[in-house]
C-alpha positions in Angstrom: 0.0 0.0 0.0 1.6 3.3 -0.9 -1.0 6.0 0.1 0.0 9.5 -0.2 0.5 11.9 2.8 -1.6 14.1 0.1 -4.6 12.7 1.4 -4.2 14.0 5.1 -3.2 17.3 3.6 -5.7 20.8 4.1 -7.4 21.1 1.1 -5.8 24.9 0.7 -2.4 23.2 1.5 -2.5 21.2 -1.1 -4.2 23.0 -3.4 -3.6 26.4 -2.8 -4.9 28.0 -6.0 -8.5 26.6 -5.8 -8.7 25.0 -2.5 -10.7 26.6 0.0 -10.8 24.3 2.6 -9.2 23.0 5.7 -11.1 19.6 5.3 -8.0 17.3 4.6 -8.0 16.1 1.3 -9.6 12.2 2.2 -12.3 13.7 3.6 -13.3 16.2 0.5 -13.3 13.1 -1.5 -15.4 11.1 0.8 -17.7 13.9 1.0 -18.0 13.8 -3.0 -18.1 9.8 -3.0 -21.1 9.7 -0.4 -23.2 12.2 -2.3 -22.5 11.0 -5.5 -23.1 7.2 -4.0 -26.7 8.2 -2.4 -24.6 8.0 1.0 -24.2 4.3 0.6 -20.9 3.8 2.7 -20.3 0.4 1.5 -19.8 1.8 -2.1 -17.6 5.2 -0.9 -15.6 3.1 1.1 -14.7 0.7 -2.7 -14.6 3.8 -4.3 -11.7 5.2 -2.1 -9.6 2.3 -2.3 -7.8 3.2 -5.9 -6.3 6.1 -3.8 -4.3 3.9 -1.6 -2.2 3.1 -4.8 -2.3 6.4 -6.0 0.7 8.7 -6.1 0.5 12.1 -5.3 0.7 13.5 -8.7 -2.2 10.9 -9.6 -4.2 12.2 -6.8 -4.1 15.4 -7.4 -5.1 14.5 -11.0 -8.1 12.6 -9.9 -9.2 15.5 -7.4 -8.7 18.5 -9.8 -10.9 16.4 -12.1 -13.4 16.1 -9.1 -13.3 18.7 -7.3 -12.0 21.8 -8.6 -14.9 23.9 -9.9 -14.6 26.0 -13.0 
């Protein structure tokens, strides 16, 4: 398992051009997977698991892609 210390980063750390938040990264995007998922936890939970493999620059990918609102 290589899971980036991205993920416990402040969104504004980490994405300090866009990121508004203090919410650490894993939580923004278990916020985004529960509403998108109809709060099923069961599903979130499998749908966080590809970021356990991820490396940071594929993370932050994934969650510009996500999250970052035009």
């Amino acid at each position: 398992m290589v899971e980036s210390s991205l993920l416990d980063k402040p969104m504004s750390e980490a994405f300090p051009a866009w990121g508004n938040s203090n919410l650490p990264v894993r939580n923004a995007l278990w916020d985004y997977y529960m509403e998108l998922n109809g709060r099923n936890t069961m599903k979130t939970e499998k749908d966080m698991d590809p970021y356990k493999q991820m490396s940071a620059e594929q993370i932050k990918i994934q969650v510009e892609k996500l999250l970052k609102s035009e």
